[in-house]
N, C-alpha and C positions, 0 to 999 in steps of 0.2 A: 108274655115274656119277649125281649128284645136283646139283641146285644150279643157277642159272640158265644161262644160254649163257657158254662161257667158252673163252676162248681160252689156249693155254698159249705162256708164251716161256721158252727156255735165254737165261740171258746167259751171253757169251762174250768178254766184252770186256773182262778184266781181261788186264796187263800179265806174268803169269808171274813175276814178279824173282825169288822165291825159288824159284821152277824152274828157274831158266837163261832163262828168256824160251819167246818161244814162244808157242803158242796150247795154253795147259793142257788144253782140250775135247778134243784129237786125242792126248794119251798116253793112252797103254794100259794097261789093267788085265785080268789074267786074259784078254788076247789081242785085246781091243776096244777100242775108244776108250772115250775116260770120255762123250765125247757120246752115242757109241751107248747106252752105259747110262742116262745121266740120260732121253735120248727114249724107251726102253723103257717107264720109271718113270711118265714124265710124261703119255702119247701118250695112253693109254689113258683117262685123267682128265680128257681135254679133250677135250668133243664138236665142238669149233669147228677142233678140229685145232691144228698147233703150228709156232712160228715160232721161227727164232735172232735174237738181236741178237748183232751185229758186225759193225767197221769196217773197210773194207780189203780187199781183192779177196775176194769170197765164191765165187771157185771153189776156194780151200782148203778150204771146206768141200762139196765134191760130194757126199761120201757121206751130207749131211743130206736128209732127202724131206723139204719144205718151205722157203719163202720165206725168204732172208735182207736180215735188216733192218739197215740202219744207222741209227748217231744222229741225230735230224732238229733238235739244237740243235748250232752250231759251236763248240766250242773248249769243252765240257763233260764234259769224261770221267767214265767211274762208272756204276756202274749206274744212278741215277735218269736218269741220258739214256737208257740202254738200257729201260729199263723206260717212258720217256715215248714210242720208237720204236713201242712193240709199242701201247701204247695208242693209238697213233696211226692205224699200222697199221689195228688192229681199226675205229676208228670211220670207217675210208679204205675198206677193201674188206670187213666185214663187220659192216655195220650192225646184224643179229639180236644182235649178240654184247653185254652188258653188262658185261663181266668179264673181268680177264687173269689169269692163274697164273704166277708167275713162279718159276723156279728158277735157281740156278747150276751152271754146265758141270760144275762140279768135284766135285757131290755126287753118286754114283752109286749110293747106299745108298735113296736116298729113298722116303717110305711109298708104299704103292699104294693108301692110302687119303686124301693128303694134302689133295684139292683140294675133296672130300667134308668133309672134319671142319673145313677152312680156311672154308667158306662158312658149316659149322651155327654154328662161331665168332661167327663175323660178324654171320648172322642173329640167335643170342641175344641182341649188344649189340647190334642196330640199327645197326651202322655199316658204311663204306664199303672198309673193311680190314682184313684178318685176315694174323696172320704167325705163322711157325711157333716151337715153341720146344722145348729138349731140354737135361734137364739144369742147369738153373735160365738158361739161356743162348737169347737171341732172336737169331730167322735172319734178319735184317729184308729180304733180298730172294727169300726162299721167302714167299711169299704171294698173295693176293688180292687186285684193287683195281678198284674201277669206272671203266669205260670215260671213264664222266665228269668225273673225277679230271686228266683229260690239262689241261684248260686252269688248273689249278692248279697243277700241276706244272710246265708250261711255264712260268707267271711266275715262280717259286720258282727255278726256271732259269738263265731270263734277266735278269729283273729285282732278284731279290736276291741271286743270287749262292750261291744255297745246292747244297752238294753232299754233306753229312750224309743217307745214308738216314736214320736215326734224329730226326733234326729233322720233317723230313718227314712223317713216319708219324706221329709223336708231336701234331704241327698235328690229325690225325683219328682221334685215339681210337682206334688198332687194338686189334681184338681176340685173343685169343691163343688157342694150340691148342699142347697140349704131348704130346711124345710120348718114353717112355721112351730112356735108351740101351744099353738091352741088349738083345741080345747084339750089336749096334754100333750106335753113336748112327746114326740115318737121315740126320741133314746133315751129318754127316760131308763138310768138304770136302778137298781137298788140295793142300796150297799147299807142302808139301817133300819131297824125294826121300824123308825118311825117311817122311812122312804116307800118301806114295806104296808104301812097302813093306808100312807097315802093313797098307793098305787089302787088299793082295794077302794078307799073312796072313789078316788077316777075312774073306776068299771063301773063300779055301782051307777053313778052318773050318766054312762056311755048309752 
């Protein structure tokens, strides 16, 4: 691990439709949950330790070791509420921490170098956010963002009504880190039963 204190968050709080519904984190790939793999991926890369976002009785997720977080803006779904949760989070109970890592539930392939090459990003351009990319294609909620950033994001929120991660992010210059997709793209997420067999072919292969 490299890079300042950093906290990591799974969002978990997208709606399923094109799975049937459901809480996409908790299907299973190759026998385990897709959360158990993203935390695998993720845990290690974050010295500050790792939190979920998601709303809605968090004893569905028991089998997470770590705090589950809800959205702390009302009636704002999407990841930039989840993503505002965890920074919030971090400047609530871990003040040491400057920095969140943010992944989604559904990506289970994800580098084990991500949160290392997200920050040297960052640091080259001088900015406050770095986002992943693969493929000529940005992951705009795999990434980096300072702690400090929350009270930005809160008025972006609340007061203008924005729910575009890409607006967002684009307001502060992220910087990019790109990473091949072979032999399977690493953000790979999975949003269809057939994305979902895929993913099971590409393990099997691994």
């Amino acid at each position: 691990m490299s890079g300042p204190p950093t906290l990591g968050v799974i969002l978990a709080g997208g709606l399923s439709r094109r799975m049937g519904g459901g809480d996409k984190p908790l299907l299973r790939l190759g026998g385990r949950t897709l959360l158990d793999r993203v935390a695998e991926r993720l845990r290690p890369q974050c010295a500050a330790g790792l939190v979920l976002s998601a709303n809605g009785d968090p004893s569905r997720f028991a089998g997470f070791t770590g705090p589950v977080v809800a959205d702390t803006v009302a009636g704002a779904p999407g990841p930039l509420a989840g993503l505002l949760a965890a920074l919030d989070y971090a400047a609530a109970h871990r003040p040491d921490v400057t920095y969140v890592a943010s992944a989604a539930g559904d990506t289970p392939f994800l580098p084990e170098n991500l949160v290392a090459r997200l920050h040297a990003a960052r640091e080259r351009d001088g900015v406050e956010v770095a986002v992943a990319a693969s493929g000529g294609q940005l992951h705009l909620v795999t990434g980096v963002f300072a702690v400090a950033l929350r009270h930005d994001l809160r008025a972006a929120l609340v007061e203008r009504g924005l729910r575009r991660v890409g607006m967002w992010i684009a307001r502060h210059h992220a910087a990019e880190a790109a990473w091949p997709v072979e032999p399977v793209d690493p953000f790979l997420n999975l949003n269809t039963p057939e994305e979902l067999a895929a993913a099971e072919r590409a393990l099997a292969a691994s």
